[in-house]
C-alpha positions in Angstrom: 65.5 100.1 122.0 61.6 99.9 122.1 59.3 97.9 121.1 58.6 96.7 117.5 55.5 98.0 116.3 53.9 95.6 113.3 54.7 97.1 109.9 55.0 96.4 106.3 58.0 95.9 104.9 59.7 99.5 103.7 57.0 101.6 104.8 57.4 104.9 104.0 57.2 107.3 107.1 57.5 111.0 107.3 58.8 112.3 110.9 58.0 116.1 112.0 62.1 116.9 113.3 61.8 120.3 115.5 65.7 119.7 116.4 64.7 118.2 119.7 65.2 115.2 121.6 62.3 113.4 121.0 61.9 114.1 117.2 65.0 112.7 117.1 65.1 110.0 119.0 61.5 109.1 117.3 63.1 108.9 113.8 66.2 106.6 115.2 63.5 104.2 116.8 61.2 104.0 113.9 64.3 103.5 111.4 65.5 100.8 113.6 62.3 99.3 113.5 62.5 99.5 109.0 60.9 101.9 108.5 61.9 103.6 105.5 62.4 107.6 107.2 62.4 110.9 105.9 63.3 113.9 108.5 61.0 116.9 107.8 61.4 120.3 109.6 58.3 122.4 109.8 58.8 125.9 108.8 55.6 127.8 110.6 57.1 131.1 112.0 59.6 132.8 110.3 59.4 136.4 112.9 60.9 136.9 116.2 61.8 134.0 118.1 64.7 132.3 120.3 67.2 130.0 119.2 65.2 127.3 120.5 62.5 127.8 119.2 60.8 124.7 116.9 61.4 126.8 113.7 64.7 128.7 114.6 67.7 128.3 112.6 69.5 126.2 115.5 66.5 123.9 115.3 66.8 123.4 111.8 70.5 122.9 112.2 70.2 120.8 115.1 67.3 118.4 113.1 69.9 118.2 109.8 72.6 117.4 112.2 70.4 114.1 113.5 69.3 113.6 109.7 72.9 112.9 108.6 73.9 111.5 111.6 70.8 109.0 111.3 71.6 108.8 107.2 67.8 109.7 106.4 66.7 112.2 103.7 65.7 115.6 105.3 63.7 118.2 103.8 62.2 122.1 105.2 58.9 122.4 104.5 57.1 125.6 104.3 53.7 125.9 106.0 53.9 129.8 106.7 50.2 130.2 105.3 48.3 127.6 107.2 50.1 128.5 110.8 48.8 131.7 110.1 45.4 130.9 109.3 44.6 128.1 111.3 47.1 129.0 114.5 47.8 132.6 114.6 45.0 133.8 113.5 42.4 132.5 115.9 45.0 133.1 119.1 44.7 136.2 118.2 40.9 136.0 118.0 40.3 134.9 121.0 42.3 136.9 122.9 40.6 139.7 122.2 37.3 137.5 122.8 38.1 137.9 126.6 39.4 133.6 126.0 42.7 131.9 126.4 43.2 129.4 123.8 46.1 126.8 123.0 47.8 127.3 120.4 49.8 124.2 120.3 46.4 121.7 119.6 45.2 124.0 116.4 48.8 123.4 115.3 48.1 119.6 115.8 44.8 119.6 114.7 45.4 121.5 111.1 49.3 121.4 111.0 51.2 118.6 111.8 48.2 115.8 111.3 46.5 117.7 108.4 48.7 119.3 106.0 51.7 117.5 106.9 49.6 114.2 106.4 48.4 115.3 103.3 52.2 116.3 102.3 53.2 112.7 103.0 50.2 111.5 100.8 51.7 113.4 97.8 54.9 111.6 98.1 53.6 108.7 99.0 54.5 108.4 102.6 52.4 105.7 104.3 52.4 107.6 107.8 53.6 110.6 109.7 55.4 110.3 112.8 55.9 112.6 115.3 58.4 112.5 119.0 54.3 112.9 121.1 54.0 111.0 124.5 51.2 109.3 123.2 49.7 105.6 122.3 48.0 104.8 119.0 46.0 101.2 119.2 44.6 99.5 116.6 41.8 96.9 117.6 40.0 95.4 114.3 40.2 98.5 113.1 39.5 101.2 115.3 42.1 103.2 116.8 42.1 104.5 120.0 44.5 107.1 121.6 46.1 106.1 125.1 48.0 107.6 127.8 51.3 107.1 127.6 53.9 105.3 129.8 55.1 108.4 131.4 52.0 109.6 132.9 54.5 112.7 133.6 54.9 113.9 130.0 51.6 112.4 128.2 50.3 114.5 125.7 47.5 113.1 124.8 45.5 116.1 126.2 47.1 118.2 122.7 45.6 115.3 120.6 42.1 114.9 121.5 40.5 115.6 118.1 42.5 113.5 116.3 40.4 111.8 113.5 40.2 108.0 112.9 42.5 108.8 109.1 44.7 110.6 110.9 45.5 107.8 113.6 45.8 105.3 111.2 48.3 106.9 109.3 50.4 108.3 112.4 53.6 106.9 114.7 54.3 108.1 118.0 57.1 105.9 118.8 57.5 107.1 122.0 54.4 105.9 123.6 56.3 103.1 126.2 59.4 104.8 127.1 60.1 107.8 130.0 61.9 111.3 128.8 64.9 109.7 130.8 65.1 106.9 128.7 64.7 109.1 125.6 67.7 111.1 126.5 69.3 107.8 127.1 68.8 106.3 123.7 70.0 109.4 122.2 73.3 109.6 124.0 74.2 106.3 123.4 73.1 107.1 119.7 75.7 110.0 120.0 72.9 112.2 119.0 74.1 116.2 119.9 70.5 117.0 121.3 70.6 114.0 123.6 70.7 117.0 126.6 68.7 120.0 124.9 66.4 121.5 127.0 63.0 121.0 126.5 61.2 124.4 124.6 59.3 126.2 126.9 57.9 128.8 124.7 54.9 129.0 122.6 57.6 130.0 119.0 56.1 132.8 117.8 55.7 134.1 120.9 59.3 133.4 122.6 59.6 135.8 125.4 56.0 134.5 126.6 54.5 137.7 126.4 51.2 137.1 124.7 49.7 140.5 125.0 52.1 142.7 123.8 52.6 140.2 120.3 48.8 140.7 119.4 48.9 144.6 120.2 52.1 144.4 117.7 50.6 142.3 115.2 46.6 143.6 115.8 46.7 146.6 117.7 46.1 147.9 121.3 43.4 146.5 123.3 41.3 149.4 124.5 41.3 150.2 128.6 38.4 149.5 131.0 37.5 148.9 134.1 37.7 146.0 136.9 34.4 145.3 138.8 34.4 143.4 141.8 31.5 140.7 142.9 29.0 143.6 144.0 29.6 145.0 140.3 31.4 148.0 142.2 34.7 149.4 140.1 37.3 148.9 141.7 40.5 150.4 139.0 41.0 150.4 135.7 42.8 147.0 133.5 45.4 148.1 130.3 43.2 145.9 127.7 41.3 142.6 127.9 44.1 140.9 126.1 46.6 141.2 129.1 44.0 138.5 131.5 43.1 135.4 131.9 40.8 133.4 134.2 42.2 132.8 137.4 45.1 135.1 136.9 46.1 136.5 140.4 49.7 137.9 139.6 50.2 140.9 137.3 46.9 142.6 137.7 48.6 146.0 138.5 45.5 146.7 141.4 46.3 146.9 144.7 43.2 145.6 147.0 43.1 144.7 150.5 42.8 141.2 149.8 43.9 138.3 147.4 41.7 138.5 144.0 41.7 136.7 141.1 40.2 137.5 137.9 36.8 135.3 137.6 35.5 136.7 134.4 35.8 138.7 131.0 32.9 140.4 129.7 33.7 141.5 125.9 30.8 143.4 125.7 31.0 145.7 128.9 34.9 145.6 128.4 35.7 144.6 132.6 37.4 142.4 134.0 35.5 140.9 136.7 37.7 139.9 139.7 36.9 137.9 142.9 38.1 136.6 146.2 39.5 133.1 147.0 36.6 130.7 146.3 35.0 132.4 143.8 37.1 131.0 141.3 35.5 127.4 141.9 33.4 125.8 139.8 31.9 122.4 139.2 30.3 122.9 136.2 31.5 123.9 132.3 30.0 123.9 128.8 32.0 123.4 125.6 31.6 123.6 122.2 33.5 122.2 119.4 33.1 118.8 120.4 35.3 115.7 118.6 35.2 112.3 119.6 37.4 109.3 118.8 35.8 106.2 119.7 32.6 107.2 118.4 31.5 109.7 116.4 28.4 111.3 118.6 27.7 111.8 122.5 23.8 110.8 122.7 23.9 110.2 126.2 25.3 111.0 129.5 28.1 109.2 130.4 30.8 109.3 133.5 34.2 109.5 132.9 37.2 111.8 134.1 38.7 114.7 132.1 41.0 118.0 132.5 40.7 121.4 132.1 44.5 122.1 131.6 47.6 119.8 130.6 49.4 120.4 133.5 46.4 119.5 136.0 44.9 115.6 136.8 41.8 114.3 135.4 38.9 114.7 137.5 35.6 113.0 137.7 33.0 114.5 135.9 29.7 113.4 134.0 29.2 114.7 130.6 25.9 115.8 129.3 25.2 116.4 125.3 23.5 119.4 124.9 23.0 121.9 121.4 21.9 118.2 119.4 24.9 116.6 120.4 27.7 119.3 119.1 28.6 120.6 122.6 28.4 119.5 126.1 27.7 120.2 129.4 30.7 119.1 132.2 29.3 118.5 136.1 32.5 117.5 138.3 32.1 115.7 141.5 34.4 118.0 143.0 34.6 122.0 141.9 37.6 123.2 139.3 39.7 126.1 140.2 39.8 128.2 137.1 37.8 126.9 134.6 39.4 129.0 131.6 36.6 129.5 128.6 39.4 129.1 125.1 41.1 126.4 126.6 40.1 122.6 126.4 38.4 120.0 128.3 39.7 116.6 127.8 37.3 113.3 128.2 39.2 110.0 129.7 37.8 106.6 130.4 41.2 105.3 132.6 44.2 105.3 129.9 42.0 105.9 126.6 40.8 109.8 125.4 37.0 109.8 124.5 37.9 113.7 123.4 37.3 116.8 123.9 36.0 120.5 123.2 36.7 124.3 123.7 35.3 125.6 126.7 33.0 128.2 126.8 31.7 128.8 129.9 
């Protein structure tokens, strides 16, 4: 189907199943390639969500369905506790920090390439695999994650702070193939899921309405005011928690001209919003920095990276700054929406250098 990866004889593999396609079709490709593979579920979210959602009963269904199907041991694992902690917790957080943070890279970072990984130490699982558009190389030694085939549904921008552990001991099978292929493979594999629609939704928020979760689950977001460039107020905004930079749609103001919403300032409680234009920028700082090829920036260096999955790499020269734990970002050409609680992503051509947090 793909190609062979090298492996040891019988090594022991556990693969994250969410009930999709690529999960699945991840597990048949590293079976065929002997693997010895073990189907684990997730369970993060037990509250409201849709029946496509990753930890929905469908999904569970759908990921025992391919288990059988595929003849490989499946288990449910419950990691309620730590998607709590380490995901639901700090979205929360920084909401209500004026930020807009991605949910989905905590749950890589200390989910499915942390606990899971250490799950699969305890039962002596060699690796964890999982259905990423991603590529894990190995050269004497030090691994390096790459772009993947399908430049059109790479992930490696959810994946920047992987650690050198964790990509030794991980799969992503799917690295060299297209989603069309994937769907492929699985029909003629007779799979169910070979046409499920991709998930959309973040799963414990599954009718995409961010705001109104954390006023359930943390309480309202107090009222204020929005300011304009001049610092002139110019209405009033329902709660801090209901914005993000660069937001145009939804603002519930009615100006004589497009605005957008160019900064949150915690402290003063406004939304700042400004015309077309003033949401360029060529220049970021972020904090939280992780590298993979090396452990510390120490000096400027060129390279490309992105602000958001769904937008291209840009050029850019990174600077160290705060003894090498953060960085400062100059583009050659200026950003639209720079979004402090999202992350930056550092590329040299098809390999990630990593990444940070932005802050500013």
């Amino acid at each position: 189907m793909v190609a062979r990866l090298a492996i040891t004889s019988m090594s022991k593999v556990i693969i994250g199943m969410s009930g999709g396609v690529d999960s699945s079709v991840a597990a048949a490709v590293l079976q065929e390639q002997g693997y010895d593979v073990i189907g684990v579920t997730m369970k993060l979210w037990s509250g409201e969500q849709t029946d496509a959602g990753c930890c929905s009963l469908s999904a569970v269904n759908d990921a025992r369905r391919v288990a059988d199907k595929l003849n490989i041991p499946y288990y449910v694992m419950n990691f309620e506790k730590d998607f709590n902690k380490y995901v639901i917790e700090n979205f929360i957080d920084e909401y209500k920090k004026g930020r807009t943070p991605n949910p989905c890279i905590a749950c890589n970072k200390y989910i499915k390439f942390d606990a899971l990984l250490e799950k699969a130490k305890a039962i002596g699982a060699d690796y964890v695999a999982t259905g990423h558009y991603a590529k894990i190389s190995n050269n004497n030694g030090i691994f390096s994650l790459e772009r993947a085939a399908d430049q059109k549904k790479d992930q490696t921008y959810f994946l920047y702070n992987m650690t050198q552990h964790q990509l030794a001991h991980t799969l992503m099978p799917l690295y060299n193939i297209t989603k069309d292929k994937t769907r492929e493979i699985a029909e003629k594999l007779g799979l169910l899921v070979a046409n499920k629609p991709d998930s959309q939704e973040i799963c414990f928020v599954p009718d995409g309405n961010y705001a109104r979760f954390i006023e359930r689950t943390a309480g309202k977001s107090p009222v204020g005011n929005f300011v304009d460039e001049a610092g002139n107020i110019v209405g009033q905004h329902k709660g801090i928690i209901h914005y993000t930079v660069g937001q145009r749609k939804g603002l519930g103001i009615a100006l004589n001209r497009p605005v957008y919403v160019t900064k949150i300032d915690t402290r003063t409680n406004t939304v700042i919003l400004g015309g077309e234009g003033m949401q360029l920028s060529d220049t970021l700082t972020a904090s939280n920095v992780s590298y993979i090829p090396f452990e510390k920036l120490d000096k400027s260096i060129k390279c490309t990276a992105k602000i958001r999955y769904n937008t291209k790499d840009a050029p850019c020269e990174i600077f160290p700054i705060d003894n090498g734990n953060a960085v400062k970002v100059v583009f050659d050409q200026p950003q639209r929406a720079i979004t402090p609680g999202q992350a930056v992503v550092f590329y040299q051509g098809k390999t990630v250098l990593g990444g940070g947090i932005i802050d500013a």
